[in-house]
PyMOL Python script that loads the backbone (N, CA, C, O; Angstrom):
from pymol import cmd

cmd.read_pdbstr("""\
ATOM      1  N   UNK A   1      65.347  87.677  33.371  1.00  0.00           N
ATOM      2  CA  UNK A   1      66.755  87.545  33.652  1.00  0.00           C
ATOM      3  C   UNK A   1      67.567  88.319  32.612  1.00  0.00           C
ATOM      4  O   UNK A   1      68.582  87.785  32.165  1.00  0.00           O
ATOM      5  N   UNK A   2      67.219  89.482  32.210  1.00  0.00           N
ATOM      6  CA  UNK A   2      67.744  90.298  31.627  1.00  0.00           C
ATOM      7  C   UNK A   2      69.173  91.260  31.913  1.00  0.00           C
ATOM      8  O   UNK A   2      69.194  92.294  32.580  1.00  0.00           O
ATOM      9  N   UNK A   3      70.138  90.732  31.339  1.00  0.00           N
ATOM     10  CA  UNK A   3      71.473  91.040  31.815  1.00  0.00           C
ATOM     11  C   UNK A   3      71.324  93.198  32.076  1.00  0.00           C
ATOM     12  O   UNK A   3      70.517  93.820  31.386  1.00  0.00           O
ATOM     13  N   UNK A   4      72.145  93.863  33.024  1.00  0.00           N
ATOM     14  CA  UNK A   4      72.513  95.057  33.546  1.00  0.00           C
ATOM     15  C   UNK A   4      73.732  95.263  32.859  1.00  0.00           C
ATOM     16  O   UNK A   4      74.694  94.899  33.536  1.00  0.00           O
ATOM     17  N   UNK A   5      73.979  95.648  31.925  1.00  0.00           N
ATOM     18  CA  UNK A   5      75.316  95.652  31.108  1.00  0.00           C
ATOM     19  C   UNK A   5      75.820  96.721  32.210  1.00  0.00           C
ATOM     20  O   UNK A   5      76.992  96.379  32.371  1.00  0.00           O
ATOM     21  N   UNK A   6      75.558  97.947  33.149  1.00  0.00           N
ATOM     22  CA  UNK A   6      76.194  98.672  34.302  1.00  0.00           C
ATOM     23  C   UNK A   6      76.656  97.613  35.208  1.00  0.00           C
ATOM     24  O   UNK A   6      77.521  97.997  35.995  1.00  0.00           O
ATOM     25  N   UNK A   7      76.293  96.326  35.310  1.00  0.00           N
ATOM     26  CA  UNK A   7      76.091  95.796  36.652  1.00  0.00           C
ATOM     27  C   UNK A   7      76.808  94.154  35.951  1.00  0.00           C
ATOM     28  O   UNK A   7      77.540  93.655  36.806  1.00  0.00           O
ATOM     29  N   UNK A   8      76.777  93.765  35.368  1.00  0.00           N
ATOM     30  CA  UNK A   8      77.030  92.299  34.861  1.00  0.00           C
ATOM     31  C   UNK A   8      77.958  92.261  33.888  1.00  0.00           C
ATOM     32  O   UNK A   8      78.202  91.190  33.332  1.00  0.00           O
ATOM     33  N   UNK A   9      78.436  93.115  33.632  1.00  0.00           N
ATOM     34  CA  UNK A   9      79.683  93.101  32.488  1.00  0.00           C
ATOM     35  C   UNK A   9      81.335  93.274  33.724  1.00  0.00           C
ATOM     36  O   UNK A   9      81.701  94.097  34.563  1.00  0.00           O
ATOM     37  N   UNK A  10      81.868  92.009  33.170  1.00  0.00           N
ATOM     38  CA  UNK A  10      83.279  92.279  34.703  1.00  0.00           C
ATOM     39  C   UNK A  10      84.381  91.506  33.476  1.00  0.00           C
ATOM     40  O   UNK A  10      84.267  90.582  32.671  1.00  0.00           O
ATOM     41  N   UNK A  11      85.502  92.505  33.884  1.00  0.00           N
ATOM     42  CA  UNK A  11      86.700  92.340  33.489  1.00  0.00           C
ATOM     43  C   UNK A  11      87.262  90.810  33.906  1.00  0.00           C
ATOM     44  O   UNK A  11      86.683  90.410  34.916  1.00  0.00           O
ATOM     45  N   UNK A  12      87.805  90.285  33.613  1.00  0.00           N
ATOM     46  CA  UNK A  12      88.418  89.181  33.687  1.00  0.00           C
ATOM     47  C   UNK A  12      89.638  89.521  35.012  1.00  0.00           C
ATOM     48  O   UNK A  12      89.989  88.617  35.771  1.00  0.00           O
ATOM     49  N   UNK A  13      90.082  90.675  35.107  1.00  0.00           N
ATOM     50  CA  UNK A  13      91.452  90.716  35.813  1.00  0.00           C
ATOM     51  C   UNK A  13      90.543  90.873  37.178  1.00  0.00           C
ATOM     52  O   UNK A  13      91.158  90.646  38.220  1.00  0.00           O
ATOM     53  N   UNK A  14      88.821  91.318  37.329  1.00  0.00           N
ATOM     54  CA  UNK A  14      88.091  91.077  38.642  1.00  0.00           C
ATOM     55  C   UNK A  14      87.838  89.751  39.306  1.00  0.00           C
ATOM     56  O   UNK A  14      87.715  89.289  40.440  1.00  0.00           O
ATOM     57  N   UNK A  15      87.823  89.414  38.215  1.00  0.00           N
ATOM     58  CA  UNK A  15      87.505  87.908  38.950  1.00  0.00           C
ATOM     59  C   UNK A  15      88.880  87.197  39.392  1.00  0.00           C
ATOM     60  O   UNK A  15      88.962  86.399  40.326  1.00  0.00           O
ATOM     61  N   UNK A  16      89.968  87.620  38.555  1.00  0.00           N
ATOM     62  CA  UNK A  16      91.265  86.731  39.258  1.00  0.00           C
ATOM     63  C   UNK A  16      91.186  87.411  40.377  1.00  0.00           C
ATOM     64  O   UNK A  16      91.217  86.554  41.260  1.00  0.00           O
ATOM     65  N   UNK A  17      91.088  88.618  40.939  1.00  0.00           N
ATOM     66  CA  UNK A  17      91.165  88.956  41.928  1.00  0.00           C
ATOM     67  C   UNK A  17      90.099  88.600  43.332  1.00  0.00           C
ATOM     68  O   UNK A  17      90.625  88.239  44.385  1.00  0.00           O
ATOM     69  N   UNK A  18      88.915  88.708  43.248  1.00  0.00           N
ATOM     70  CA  UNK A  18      87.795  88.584  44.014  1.00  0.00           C
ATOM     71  C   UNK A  18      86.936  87.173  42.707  1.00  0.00           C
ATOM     72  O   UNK A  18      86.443  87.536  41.639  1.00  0.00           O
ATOM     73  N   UNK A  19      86.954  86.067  43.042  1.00  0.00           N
ATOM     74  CA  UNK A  19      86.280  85.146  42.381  1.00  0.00           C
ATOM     75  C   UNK A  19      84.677  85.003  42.755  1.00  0.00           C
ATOM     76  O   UNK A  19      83.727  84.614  42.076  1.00  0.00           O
ATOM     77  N   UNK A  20      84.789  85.589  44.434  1.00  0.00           N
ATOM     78  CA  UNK A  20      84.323  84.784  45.287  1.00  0.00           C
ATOM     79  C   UNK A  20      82.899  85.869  44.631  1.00  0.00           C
ATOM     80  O   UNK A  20      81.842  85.385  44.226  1.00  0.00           O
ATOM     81  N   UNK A  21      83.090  86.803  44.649  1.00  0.00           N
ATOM     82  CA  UNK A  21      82.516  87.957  44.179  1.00  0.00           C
ATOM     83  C   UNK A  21      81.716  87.995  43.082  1.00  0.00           C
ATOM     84  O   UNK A  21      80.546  88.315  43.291  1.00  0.00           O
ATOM     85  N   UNK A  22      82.045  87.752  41.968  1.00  0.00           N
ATOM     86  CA  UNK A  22      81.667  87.436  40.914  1.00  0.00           C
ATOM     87  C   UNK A  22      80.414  86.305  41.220  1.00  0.00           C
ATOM     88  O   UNK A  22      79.272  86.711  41.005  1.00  0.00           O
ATOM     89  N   UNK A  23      80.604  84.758  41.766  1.00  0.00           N
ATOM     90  CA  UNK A  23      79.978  84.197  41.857  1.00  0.00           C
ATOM     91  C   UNK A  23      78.880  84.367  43.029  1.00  0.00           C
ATOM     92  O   UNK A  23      77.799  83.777  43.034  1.00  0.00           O
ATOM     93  N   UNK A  24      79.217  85.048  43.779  1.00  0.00           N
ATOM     94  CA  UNK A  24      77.958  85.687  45.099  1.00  0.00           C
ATOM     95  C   UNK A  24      76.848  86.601  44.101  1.00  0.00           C
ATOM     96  O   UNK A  24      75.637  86.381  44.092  1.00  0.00           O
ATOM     97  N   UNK A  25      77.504  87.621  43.307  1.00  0.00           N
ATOM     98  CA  UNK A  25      77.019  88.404  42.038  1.00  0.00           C
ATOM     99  C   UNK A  25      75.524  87.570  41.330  1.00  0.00           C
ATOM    100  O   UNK A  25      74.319  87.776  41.475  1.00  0.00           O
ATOM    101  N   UNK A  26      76.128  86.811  40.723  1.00  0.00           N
ATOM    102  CA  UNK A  26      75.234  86.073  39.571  1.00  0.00           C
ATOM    103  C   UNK A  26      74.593  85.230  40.250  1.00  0.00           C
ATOM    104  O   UNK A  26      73.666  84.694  39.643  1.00  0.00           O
ATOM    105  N   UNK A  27      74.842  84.756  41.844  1.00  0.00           N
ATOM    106  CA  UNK A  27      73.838  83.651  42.514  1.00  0.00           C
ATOM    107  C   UNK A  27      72.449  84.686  43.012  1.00  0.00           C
ATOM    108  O   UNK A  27      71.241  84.456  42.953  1.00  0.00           O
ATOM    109  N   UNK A  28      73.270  85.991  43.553  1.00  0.00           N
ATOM    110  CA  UNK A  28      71.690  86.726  44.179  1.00  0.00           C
ATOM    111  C   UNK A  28      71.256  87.638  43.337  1.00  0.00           C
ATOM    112  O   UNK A  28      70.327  88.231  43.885  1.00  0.00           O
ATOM    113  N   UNK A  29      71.429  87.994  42.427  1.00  0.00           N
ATOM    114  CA  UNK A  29      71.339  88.481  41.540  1.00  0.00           C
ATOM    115  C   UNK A  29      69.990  87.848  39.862  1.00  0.00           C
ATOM    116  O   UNK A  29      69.120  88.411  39.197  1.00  0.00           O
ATOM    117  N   UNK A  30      70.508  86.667  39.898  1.00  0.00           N
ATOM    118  CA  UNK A  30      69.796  85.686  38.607  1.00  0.00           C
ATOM    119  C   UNK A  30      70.199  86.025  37.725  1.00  0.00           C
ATOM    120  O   UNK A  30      69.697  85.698  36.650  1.00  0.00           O
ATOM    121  N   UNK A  31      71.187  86.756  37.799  1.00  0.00           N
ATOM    122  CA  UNK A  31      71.690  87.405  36.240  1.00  0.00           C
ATOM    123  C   UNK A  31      72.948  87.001  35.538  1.00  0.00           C
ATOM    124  O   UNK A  31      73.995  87.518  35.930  1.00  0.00           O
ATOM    125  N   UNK A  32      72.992  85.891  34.257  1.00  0.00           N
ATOM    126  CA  UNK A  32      74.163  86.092  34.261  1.00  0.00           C
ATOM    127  C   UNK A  32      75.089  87.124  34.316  1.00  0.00           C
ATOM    128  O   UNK A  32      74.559  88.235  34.346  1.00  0.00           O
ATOM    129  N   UNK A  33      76.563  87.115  34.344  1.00  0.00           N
ATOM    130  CA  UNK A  33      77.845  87.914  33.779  1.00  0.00           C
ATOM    131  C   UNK A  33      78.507  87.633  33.142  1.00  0.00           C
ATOM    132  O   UNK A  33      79.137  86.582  33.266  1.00  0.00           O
ATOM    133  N   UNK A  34      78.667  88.534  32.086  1.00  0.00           N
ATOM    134  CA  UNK A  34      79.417  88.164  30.852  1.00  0.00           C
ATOM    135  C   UNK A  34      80.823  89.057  31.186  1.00  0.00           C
ATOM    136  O   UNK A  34      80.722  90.234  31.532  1.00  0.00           O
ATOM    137  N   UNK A  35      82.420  88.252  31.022  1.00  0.00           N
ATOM    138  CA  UNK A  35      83.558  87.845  31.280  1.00  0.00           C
ATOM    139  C   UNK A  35      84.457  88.495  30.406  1.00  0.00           C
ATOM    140  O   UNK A  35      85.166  87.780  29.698  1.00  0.00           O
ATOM    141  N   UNK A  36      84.570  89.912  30.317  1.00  0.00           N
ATOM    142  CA  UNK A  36      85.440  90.253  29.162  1.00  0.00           C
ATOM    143  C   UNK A  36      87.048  90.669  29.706  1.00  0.00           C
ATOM    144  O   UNK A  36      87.344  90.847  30.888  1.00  0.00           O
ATOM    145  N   UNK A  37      88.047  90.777  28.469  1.00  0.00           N
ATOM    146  CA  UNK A  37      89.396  90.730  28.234  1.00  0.00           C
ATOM    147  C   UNK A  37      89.629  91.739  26.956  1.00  0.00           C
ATOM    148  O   UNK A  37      89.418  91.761  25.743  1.00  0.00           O
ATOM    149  N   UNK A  38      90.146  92.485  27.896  1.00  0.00           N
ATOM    150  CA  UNK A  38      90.768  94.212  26.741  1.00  0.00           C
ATOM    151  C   UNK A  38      89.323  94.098  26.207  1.00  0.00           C
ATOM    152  O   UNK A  38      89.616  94.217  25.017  1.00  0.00           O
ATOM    153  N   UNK A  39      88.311  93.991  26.204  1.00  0.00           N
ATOM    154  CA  UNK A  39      87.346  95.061  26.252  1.00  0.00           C
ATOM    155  C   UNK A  39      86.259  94.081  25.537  1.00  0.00           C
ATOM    156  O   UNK A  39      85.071  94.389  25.635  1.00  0.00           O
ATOM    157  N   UNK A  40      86.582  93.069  24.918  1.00  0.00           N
ATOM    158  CA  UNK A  40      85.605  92.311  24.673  1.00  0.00           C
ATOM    159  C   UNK A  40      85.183  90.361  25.145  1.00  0.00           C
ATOM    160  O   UNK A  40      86.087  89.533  25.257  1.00  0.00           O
ATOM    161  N   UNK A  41      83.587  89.986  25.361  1.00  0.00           N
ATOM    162  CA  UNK A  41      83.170  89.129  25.967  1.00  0.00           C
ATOM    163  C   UNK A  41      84.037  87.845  25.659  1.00  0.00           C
ATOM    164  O   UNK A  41      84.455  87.684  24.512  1.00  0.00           O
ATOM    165  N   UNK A  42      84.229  87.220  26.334  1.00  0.00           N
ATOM    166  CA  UNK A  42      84.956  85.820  26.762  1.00  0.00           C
ATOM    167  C   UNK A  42      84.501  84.836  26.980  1.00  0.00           C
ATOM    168  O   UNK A  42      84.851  83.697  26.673  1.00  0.00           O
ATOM    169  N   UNK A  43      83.374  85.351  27.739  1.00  0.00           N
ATOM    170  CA  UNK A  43      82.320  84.158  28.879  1.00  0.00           C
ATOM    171  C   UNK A  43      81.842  84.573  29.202  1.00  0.00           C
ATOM    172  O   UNK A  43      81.919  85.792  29.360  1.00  0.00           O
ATOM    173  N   UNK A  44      80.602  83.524  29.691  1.00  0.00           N
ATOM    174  CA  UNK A  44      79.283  84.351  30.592  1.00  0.00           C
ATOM    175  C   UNK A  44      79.516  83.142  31.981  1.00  0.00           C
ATOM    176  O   UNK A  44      79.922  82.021  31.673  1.00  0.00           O
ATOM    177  N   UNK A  45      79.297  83.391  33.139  1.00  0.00           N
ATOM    178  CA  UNK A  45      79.253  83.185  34.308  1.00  0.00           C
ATOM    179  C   UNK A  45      77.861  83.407  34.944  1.00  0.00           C
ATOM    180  O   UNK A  45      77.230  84.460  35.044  1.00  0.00           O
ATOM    181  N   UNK A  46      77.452  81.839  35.451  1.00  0.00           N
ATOM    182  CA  UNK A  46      75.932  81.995  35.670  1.00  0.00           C
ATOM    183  C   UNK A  46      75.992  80.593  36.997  1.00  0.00           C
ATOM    184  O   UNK A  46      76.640  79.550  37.085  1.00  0.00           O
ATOM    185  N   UNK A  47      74.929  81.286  37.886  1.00  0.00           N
ATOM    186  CA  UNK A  47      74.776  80.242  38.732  1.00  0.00           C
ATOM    187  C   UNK A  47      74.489  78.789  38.506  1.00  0.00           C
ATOM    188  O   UNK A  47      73.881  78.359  37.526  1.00  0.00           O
ATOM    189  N   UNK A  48      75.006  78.012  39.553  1.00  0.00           N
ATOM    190  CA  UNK A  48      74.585  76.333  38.863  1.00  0.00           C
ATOM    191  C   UNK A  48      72.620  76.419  38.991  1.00  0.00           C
ATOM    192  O   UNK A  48      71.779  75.986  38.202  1.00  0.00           O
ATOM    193  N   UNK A  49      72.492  76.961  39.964  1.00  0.00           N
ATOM    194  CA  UNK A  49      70.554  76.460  39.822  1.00  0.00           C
ATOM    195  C   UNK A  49      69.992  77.124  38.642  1.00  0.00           C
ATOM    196  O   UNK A  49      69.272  76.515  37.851  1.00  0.00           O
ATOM    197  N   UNK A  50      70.352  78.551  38.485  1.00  0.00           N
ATOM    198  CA  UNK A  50      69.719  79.037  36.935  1.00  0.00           C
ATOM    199  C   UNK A  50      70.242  78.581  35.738  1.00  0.00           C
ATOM    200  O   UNK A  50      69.601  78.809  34.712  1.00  0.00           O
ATOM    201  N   UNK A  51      71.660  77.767  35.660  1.00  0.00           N
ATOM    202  CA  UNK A  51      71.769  76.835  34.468  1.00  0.00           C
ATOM    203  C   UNK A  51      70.500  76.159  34.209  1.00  0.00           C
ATOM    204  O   UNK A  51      69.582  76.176  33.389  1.00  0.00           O
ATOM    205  N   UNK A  52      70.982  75.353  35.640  1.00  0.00           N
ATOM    206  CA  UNK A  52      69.627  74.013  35.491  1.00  0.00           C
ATOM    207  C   UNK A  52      68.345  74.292  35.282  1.00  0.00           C
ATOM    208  O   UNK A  52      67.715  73.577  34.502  1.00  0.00           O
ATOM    209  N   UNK A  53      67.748  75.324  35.902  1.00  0.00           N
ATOM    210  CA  UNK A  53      66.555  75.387  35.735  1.00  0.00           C
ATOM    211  C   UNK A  53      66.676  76.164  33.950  1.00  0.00           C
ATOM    212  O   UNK A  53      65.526  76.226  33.516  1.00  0.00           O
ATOM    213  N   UNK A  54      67.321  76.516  33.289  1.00  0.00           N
ATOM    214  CA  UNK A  54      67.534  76.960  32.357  1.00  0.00           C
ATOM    215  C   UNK A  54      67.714  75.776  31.429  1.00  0.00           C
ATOM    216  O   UNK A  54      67.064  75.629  30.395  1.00  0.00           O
ATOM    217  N   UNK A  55      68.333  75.221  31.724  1.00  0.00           N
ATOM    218  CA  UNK A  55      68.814  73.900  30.590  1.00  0.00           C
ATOM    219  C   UNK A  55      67.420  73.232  30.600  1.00  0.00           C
ATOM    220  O   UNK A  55      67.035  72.930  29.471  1.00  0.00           O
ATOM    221  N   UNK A  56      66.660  72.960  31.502  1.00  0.00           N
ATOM    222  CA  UNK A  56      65.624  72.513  31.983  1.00  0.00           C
ATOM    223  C   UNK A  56      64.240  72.668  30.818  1.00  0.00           C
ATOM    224  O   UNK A  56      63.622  71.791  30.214  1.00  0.00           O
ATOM    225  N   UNK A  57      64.126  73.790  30.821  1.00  0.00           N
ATOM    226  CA  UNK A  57      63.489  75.072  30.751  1.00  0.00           C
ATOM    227  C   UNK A  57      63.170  74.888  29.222  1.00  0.00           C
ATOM    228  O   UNK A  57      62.038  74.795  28.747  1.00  0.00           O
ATOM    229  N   UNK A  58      64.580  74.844  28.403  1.00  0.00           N
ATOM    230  CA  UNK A  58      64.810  74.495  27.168  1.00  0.00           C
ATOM    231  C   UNK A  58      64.609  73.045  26.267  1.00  0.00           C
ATOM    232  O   UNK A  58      64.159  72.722  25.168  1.00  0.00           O
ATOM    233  N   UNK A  59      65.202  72.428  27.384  1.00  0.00           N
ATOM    234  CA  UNK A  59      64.477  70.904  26.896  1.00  0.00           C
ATOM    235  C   UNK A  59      63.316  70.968  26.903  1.00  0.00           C
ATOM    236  O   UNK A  59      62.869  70.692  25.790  1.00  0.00           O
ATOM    237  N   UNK A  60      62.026  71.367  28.134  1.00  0.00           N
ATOM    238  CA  UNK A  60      60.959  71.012  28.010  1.00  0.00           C
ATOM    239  C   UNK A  60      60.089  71.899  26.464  1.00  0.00           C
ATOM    240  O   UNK A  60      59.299  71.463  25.626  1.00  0.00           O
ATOM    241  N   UNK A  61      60.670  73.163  26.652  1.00  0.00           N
ATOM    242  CA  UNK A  61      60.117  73.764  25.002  1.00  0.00           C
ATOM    243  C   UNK A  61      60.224  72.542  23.566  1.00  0.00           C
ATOM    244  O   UNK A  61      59.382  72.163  22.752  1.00  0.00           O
ATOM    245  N   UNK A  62      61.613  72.225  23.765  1.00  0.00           N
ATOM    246  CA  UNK A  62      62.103  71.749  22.807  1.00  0.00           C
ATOM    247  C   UNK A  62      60.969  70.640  22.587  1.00  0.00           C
ATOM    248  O   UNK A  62      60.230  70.655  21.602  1.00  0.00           O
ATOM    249  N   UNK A  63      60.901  69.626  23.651  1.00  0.00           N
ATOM    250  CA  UNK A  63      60.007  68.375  23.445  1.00  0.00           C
ATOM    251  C   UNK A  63      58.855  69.352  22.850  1.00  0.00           C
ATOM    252  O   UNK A  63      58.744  69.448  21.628  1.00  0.00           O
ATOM    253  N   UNK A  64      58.072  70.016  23.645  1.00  0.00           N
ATOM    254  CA  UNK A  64      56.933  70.685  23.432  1.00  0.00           C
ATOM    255  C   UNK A  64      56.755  71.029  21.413  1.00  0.00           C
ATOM    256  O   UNK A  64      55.920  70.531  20.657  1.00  0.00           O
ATOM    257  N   UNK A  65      57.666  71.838  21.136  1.00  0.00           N
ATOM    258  CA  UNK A  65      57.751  71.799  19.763  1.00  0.00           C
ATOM    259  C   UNK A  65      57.645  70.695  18.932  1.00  0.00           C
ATOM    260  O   UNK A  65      56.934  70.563  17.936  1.00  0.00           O
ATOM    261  N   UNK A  66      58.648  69.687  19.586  1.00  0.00           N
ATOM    262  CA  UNK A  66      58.952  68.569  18.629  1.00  0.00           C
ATOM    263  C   UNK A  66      57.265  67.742  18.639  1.00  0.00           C
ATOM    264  O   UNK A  66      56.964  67.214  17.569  1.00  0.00           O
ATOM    265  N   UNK A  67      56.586  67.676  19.392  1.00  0.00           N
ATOM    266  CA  UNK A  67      55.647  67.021  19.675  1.00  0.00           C
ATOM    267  C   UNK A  67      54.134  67.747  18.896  1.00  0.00           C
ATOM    268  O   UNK A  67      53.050  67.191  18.719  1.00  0.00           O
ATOM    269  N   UNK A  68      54.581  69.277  18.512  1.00  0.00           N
ATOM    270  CA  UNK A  68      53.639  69.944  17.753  1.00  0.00           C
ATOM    271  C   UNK A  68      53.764  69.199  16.296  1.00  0.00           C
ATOM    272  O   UNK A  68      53.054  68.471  15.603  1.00  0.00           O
ATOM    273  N   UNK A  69      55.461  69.970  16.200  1.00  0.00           N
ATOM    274  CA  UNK A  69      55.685  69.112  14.947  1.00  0.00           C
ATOM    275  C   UNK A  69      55.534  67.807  14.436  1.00  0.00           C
ATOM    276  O   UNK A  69      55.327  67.674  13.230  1.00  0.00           O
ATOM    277  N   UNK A  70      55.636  66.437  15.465  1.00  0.00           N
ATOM    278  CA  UNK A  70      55.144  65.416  15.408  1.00  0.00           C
ATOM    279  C   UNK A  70      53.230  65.194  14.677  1.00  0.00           C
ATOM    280  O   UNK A  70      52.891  64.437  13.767  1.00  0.00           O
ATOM    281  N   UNK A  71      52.289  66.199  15.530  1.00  0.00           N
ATOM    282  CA  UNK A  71      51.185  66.159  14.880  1.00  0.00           C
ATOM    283  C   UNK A  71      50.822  66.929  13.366  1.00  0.00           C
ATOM    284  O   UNK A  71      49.900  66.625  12.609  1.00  0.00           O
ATOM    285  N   UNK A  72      51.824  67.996  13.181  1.00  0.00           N
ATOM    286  CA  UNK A  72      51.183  68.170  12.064  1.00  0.00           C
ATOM    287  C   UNK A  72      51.763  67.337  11.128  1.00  0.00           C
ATOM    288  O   UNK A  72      51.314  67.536   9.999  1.00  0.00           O
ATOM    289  N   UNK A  73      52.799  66.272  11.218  1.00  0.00           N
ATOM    290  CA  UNK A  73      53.046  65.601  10.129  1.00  0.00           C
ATOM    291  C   UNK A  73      52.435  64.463  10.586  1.00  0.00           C
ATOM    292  O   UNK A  73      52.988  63.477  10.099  1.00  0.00           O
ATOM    293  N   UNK A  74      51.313  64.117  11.488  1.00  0.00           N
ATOM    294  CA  UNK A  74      50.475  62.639  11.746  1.00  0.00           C
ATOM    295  C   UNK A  74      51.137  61.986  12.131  1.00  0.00           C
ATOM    296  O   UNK A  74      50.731  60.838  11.948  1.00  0.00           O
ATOM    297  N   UNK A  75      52.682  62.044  12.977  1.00  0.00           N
ATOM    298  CA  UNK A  75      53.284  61.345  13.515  1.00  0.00           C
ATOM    299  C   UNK A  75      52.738  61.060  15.543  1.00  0.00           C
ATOM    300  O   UNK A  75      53.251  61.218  16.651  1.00  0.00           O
ATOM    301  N   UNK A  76      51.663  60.662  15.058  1.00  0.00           N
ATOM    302  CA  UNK A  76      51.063  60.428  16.731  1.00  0.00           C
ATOM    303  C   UNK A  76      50.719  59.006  17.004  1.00  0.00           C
ATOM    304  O   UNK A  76      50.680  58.316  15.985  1.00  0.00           O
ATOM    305  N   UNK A  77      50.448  58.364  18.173  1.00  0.00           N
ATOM    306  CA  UNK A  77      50.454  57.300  18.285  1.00  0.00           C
ATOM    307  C   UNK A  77      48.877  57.701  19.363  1.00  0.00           C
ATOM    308  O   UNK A  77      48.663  58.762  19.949  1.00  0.00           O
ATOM    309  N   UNK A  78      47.956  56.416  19.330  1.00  0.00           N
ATOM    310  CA  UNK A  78      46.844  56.305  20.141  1.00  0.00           C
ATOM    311  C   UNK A  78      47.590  56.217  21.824  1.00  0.00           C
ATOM    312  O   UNK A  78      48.771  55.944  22.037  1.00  0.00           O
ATOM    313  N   UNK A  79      46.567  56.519  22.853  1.00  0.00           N
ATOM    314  CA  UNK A  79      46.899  55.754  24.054  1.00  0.00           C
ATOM    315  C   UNK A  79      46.824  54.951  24.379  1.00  0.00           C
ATOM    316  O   UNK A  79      47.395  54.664  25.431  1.00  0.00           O
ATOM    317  N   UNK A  80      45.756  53.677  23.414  1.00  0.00           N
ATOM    318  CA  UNK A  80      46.438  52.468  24.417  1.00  0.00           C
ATOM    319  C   UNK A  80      47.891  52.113  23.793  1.00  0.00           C
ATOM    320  O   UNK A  80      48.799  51.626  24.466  1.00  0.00           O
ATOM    321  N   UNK A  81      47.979  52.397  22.528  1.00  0.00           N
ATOM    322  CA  UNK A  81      49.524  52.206  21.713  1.00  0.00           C
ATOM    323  C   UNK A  81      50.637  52.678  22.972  1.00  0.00           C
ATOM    324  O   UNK A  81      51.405  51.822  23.413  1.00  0.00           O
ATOM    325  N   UNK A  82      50.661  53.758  23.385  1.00  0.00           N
ATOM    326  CA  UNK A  82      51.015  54.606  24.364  1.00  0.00           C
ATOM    327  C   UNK A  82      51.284  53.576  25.278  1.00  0.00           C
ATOM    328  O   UNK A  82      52.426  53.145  25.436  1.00  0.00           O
ATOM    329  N   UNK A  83      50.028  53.030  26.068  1.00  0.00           N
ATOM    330  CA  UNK A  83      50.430  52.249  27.720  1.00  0.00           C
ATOM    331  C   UNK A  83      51.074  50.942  27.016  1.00  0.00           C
ATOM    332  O   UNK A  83      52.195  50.606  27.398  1.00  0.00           O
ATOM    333  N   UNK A  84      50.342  50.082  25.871  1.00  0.00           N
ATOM    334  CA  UNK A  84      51.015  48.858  25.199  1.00  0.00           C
ATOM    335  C   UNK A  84      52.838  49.211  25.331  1.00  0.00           C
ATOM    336  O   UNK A  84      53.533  48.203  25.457  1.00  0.00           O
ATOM    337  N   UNK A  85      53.459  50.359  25.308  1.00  0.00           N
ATOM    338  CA  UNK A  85      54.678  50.305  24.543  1.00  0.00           C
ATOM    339  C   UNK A  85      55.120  50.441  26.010  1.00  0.00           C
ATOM    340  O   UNK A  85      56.089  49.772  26.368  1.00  0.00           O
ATOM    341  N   UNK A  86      54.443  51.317  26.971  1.00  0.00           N
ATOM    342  CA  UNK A  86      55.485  51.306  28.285  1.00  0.00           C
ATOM    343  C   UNK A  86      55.100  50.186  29.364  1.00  0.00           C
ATOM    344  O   UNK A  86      55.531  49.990  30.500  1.00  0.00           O
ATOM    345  N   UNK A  87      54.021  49.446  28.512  1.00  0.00           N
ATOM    346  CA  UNK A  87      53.676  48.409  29.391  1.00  0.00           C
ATOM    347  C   UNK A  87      52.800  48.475  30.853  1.00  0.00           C
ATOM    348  O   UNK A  87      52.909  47.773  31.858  1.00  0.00           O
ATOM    349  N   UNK A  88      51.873  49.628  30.548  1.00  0.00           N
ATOM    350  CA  UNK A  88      50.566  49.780  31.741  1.00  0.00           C
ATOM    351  C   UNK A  88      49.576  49.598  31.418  1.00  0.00           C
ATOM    352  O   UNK A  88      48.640  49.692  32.213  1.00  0.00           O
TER     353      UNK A  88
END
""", "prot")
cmd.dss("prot")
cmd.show_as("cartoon", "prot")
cmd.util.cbc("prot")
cmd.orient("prot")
């Protein structure tokens, strides 16, 4: 999802004009657009499903890390500790 700075960079005075445009853009596309004013970025404009699957995306790394980091400091718990705590 590597932004087209030819293709994904839009003036701000485009979108007051054609909104509809912009957002058809970044839905078939997957790409965000970044939102500039007299010549520099403002905002980026990105579909709601590639947020989500993006926000998504990031949490699950995040746990993933935190859970590395959890073992190398011996912060692990057994599995039956595991089912005992959620109760299976």
């Amino acid at each position: 999802m590597n932004p087209k700075f030819s293709e994904d960079v839009i003036p701000l005075s485009d979108v007051k004009i054609n909104p509809g445009k912009v957002v058809k853009h970044v839905t078939e596309t997957h790409r965000p657009a970044l939102l500039t004013s007299r010549g520099r970025g403002v905002a980026i404009v990105q579909s709601l499903s590639d947020y989500e699957a993006d926000t998504e995306e990031r949490n699950f790394l995040s746990g993933v890390v935190q859970g590395l980091l959890d073992l190398e400091e011996d912060r692990e718990l057994s599995l039956d500790a595991v089912k005992k705590h959620l109760g299976i």
